[in-house]
C-alpha positions, 0 to 999 in steps of 0.5 A: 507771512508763511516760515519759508518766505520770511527766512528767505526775506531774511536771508535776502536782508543779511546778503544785501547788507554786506558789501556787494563787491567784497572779494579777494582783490590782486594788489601788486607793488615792487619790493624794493619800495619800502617803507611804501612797499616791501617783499610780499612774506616779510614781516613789515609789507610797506605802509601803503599796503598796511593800508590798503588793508584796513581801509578796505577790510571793512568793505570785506576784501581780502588782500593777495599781494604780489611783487613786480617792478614798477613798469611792469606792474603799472602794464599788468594793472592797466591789462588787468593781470591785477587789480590794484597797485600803490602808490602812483602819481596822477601823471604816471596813472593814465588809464587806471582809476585813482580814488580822491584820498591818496595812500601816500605823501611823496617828496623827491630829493636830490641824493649825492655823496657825502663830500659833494657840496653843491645844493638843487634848488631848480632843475637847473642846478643838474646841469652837467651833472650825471643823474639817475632817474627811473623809467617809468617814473613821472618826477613832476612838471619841473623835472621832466621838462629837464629829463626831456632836454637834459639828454645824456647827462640822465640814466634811465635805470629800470628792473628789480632792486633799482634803487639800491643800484642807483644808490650804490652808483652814486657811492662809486663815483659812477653817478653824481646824483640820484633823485628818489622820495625821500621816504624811500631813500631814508629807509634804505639807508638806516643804520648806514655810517656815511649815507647819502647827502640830501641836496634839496627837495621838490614840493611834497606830491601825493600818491594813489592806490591806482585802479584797473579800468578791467576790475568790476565796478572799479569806480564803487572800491575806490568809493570805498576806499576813500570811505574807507582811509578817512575812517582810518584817519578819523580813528588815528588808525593811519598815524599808527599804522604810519608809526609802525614805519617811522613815519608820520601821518597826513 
């Protein structure tokens, strides 16, 4: 084989071997998530975009993580303003492509204050209660056939910092309860002398780093990204990462 021809088969070799979709890849998640995901310069992004990072470095693609509320950012995903956004529920991504292993374990509790002593069991223990919930937000069968007959008893709470507000609401008297993860609550308020009461919990859901149907090959990254989180969990890369937060691993 002439010198040229076997460069050039050479080189066609080392391109086919590294990943064919490798590339920046536009991840958007709000920022007031955390520990799922935080403000896009800290020093701690949130745990579902540590790993987006490693589960999909391997496959050669570099992170640009940006902030947007969550509706919002579930309309710029679907539009294909971005390409990817963590951690969504199966019913709340309609129209995106959710890879089969989940980024996130979620449980949504019910937050009063810390004098009230009623306990949620079922849905119908809100009854006449003022509760904040989050528009956009798909809480699970159960619930949202509440949020559905409950009416004016529900705020529907939407923008930046939103749970924070809700959190200080319910603090005021101006809420009887929230309901949030449990994760995400926890987090807000470390470190604080008279948090919020948890007054029970839904069954644990699972959460999807949720794909643009505009992304290129869509169906081959969340591929990878499964290959990808099981490797992660594999090597105990995912409780380290988990760890990093105070968290446990799956």
């Amino acid at each position: 084989m002439p010198a040229k021809s076997f460069l050039l088969a050479a080189l066609l070799c080392l391109l086919a071997a590294l990943p064919a979709s490798a590339g920046k890849l536009r991840l958007v998640a709000p920022d007031y998530w955390c520990p799922f995901s935080c403000q896009q310069n800290s020093p701690q992004l949130g745990f579902t975009i540590d790993i987006a990072r490693a589960a999909l470095g391997h496959a050669g693609y570099r992170l640009d993580y940006r902030n947007l509320n969550y509706a919002r950012a579930l309309q710029e995903t679907r539009r294909g303003q971005y390409d990817a956004i963590p951690a969504v529920l199966p019913a709340e991504g309609r129209g995106l492509i959710l890879p089969q292993e989940p980024i996130s374990r979620n449980r949504y509790c019910v937050y009063t204050a810390p004098l009230q002593r009623w306990h949620y069991r079922t849905p119908a223990d809100l009854d006449g209660h003022r509760i904040g919930l989050i528009r956009g937000y798909d809480y699970g069968p159960a619930l949202e056939a509440w949020r559905n007959r409950a009416g004016a008893s529900v705020e529907q709470h939407a923008g930046d910092q939103v749970v924070p507000r809700m959190l200080d609401k319910v603090r005021l008297g101006r809420l009887d309860a929230l309901i949030e993860d449990e994760n995400l609550v926890d987090w807000l308020q470390r470190g604080q002398p008279r948090p919020l009461r948890k007054a029970g919990c839904e069954a644990p859901s699972w959460g999807y780093l949720a794909i643009s149907p505009h992304y290129p090959d869509a169906q081959r990254l969340a591929q990878q990204f499964d290959e990808g989180m099981r490797r992660l969990r594999r090597g105990g890369e995912l409780a380290r990462i988990m760890a990093r937060y105070g968290l446990k691993g799956w």
